[in-house]
C-alpha positions in Angstrom: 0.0 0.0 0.0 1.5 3.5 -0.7 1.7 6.0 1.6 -1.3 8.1 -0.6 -3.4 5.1 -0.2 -4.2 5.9 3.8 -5.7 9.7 2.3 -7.9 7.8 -0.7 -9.1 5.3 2.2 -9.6 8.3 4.8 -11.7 10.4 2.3 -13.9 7.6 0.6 -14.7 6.8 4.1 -15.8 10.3 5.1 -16.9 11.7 2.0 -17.8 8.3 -0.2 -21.0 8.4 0.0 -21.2 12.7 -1.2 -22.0 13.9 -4.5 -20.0 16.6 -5.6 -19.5 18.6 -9.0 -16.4 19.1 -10.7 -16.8 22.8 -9.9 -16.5 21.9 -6.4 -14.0 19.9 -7.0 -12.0 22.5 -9.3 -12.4 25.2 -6.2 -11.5 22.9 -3.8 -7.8 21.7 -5.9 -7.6 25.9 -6.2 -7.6 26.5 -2.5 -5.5 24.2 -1.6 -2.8 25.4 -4.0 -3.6 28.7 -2.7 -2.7 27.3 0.5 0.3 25.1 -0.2 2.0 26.7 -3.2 4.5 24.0 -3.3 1.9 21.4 -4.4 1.0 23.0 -7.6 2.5 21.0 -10.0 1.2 17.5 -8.7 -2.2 19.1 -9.0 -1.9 20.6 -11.6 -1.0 17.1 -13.1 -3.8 15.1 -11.3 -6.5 17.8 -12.9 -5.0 17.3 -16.3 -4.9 13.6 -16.1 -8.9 13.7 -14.8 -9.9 15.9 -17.3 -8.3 13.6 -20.0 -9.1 10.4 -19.0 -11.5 9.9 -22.1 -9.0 10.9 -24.5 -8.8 8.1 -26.7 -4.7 9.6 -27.8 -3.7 9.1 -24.1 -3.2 5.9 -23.9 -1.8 4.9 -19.9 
């Protein structure tokens, strides 16, 4: 298990069962840049990758 894994567990246990919007979800990646300026790359990369998962190009 990789250390990220305990965070994915943690927040589909609290929040699993919420629907959300990718507007929520966009303002919520922009605040926490906002407040950790160091992290701005790996989100940036995470919202790209989610936001192109249905290219058919991108194969991963």
């Amino acid at each position: 298990m990789y250390f990220t894994d305990r965070g994915i567990e943690e927040l589909e246990k609290r929040r699993g069962e919420e629907e959300i919007t990718f507007e929520w979800l966009a303002e919520q990646l922009r605040t926490f840049v906002d407040l950790n300026p160091d992290f701005e790359v790996p989100v940036e990369r995470l919202a790209t990758w989610l936001a192109r998962l249905d290219d058919e190009d991108d194969d991963v």
